[in-house]
N, C-alpha and C positions, 0 to 999 in steps of 0.2 A: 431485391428490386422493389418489394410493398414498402420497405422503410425508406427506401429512398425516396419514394413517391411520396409517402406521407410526409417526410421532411420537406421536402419542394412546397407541399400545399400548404403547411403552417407554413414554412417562410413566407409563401404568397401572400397569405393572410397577414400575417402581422409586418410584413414591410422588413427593413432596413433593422429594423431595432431585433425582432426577433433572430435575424441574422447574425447579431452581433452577441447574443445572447447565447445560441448555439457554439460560437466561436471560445466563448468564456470556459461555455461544460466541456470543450475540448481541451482546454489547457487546464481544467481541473482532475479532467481524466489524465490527462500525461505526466502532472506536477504529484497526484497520489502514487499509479505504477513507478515512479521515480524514486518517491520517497520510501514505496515498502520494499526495492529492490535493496537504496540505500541502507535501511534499518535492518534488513533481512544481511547485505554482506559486513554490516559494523557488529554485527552481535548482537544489535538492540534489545537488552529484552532477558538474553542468555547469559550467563553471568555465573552458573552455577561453580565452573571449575573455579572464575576467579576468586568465589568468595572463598571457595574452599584452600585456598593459595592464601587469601585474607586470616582464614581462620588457624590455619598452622601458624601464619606469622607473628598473629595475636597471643597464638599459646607459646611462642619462643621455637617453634619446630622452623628456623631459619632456612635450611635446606629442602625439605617438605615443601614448603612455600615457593623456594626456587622454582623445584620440579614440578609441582602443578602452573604453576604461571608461564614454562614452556609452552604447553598444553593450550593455554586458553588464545580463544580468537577474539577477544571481543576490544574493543579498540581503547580500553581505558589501560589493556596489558601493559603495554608499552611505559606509560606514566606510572603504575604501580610499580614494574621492574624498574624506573631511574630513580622512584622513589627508594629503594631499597637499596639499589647499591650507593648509591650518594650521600656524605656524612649529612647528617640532619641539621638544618637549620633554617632560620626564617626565611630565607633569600629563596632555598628551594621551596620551603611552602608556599609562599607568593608565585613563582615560576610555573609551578605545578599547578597552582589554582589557573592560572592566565592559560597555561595548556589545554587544560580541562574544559575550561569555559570559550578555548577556541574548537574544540573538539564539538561540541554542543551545539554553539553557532553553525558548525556545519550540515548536522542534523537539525536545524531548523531553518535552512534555507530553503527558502518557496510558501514558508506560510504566510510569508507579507499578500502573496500573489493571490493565495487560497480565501482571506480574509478580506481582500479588496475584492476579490468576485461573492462572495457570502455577503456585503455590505451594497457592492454596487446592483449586484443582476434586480432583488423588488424595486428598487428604486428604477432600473430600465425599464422594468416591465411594466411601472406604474405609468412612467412618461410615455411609452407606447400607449397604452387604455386613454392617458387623456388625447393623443393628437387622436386614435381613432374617434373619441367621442366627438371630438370637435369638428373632424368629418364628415360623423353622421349627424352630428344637427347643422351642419352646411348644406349636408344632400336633402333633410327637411325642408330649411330657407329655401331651397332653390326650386323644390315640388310646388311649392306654394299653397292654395287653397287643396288641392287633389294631393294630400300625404295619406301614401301606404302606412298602419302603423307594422308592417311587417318589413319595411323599407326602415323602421328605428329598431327594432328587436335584432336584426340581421346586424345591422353596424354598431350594435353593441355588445354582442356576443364576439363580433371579428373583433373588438377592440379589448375584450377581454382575456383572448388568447396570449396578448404579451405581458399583464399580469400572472397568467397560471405560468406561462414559460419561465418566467423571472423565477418564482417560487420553486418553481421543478430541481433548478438550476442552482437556488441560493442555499433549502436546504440541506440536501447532499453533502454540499462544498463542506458548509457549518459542522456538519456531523465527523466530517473525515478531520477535519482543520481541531476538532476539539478531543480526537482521538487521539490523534497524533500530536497534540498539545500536551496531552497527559502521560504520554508515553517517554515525550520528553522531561517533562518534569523529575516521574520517576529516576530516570536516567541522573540526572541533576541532583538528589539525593543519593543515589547509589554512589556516584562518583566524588561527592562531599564525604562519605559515609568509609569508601574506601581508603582514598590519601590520608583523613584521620588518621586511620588504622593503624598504616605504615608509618606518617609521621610521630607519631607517640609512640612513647617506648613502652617495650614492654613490659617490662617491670612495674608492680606498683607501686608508687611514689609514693613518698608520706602527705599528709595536706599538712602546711601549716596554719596554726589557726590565731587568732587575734593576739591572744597572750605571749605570743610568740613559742607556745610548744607545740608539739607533732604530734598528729594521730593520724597513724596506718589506715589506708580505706580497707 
């Protein structure tokens, strides 16, 4: 009940703008629980069995790799098992990239959202400070010779409430949006890192070199 009361009286206080600004940390708070649910049921993050399914693969243990890639939940399974039974070739490495980087895109939907509220909320909150200012040196013009200076200090302090709200509001967003930036990144590496894996053979191939003979790596 106290927070609701205090929310009423800064909205009082900063008008319309702080209203809108409240509305933003709402959809910032609903757009994060969304995405840690999202990355919490993709796997995000957990990878352990796949690499381990990666790493038989790499050593020629074909079946080893089968039976742990059962196992794994994590959402890149699925492209690593079509990589695997499917004859190799360019057409599925391209397919497989386009998969992957649609998988990715999914996991990064709502940071447009997250990143226009980290961008727009100080810029709100600044245009709130200035109409309040502009208010209180109207309510001075209009005192005329008889101005309170506690009639300027009052309507500048009220005008600076939609400043701190902006900032309250813009940090946060910033912090979570660059967390989960990086989280996807990783992901994006992991996932380049994996297809590799299975697309190359296992075998070491000779290099050939300028002269046109071969040296074993």
């Amino acid at each position: 009940m106290n927070t609701m009361n205090g929310l009423r009286d800064v909205v009082a206080l900063g008008g319309p703008v702080v209203a809108i600004l409240l509305v933003m940390s709402v959809l910032t708070v609903a757009v994060t629980i969304y995405k840690l649910w999202q990355f919490a049921a993709s796997g995000v993050g957990r990878h352990k069995v796949l690499s381990g399914a990666l790493a038989a693969w790499d050593a020629g243990d074909e079946s080893g790799a089968r039976t742990q890639l059962v196992k794994s939940r994590s959402y890149l399974a699925p492209l690593v098992e079509t990589a695997i039974k499917m004859p190799k070739s360019q057409a599925l490495s391209d397919r497989l990239d386009a998969e992957a980087g649609l998988a990715l895109a999914r996991l990064e939907r709502g940071f447009r959202l997250l990143d226009t509220i980290a961008q727009l909320a100080p810029l709100l909150g600044l245009f709130g400070t200035v109409l309040g200012m502009i208010k209180a040196f109207q309510s001075l013009q209009t005192a005329g010779a008889s101005v309170d200076p506690s009639l300027l200090a009052g309507g500048i302090w009220v005008a600076l409430v939609t400043t701190a709200v902006g900032l309250a509001v813009a940090m946060p967003t910033s912090m979570v949006l660059s967390w989960l930036e990086s989280r996807t990144a990783r992901e994006r590496v992991f996932a380049d890192k994996a297809l590799r894996t299975v697309l190359m053979p296992h075998e070491t191939s000779p290099l050939t070199l300028g002269d046109g003979t071969e040296e074993h790596a």
